[in-house]
C-alpha positions, 0 to 999 in steps of 0.5 A: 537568516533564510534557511533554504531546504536541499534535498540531498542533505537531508534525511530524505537524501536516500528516498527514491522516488517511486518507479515501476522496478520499485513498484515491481519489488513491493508488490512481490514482496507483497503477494509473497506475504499476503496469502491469497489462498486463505481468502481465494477458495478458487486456484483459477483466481489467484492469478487474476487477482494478482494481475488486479493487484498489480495494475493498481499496485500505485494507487493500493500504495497510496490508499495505504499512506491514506490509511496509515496518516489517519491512523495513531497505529503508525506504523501499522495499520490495524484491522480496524483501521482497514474497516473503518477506511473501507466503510468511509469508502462505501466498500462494505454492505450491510 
């Protein structure tokens, strides 16, 4: 018996992959939820900041996937978890 794998009768049927209408929806969702104004002191910043975001809102998405198979937290990823990615990336100094 060969099994043979279709996609569109699969649980993954309703997946859609990504595009920039979809990548738009997150990253508003996002921001909205992110309260950049506890961690940016400046106004003038947030702005800025939101356009970083947004320009690699594709690559933040897959860092987070990164992030979150190599936590046992699924589906959350703790502060920990964040610490530990940034430190294997070197973003943190003593």
């Amino acid at each position: 018996m060969e099994r043979k794998f279709e996609f569109h009768n699969s649980v993954f049927a309703p997946w859609i992959k990504d595009n920039k209408a979809t990548l738009e929806k997150c990253l508003t969702c996002d921001l909205s939820m992110m309260r950049l104004d506890k961690v940016i002191k400046d106004e003038k910043d947030l702005p800025k900041v939101a356009k970083i975001i947004h320009k690699n809102m594709s690559i933040i998405k897959d860092m987070h996937l990164d992030i979150l198979g190599s936590t046992d937290n699924v589906p959350y990823i703790t502060w920990l978890d964040v610490t530990d990615f940034c430190t294997k990336c070197k973003f943190l100094d003593n």
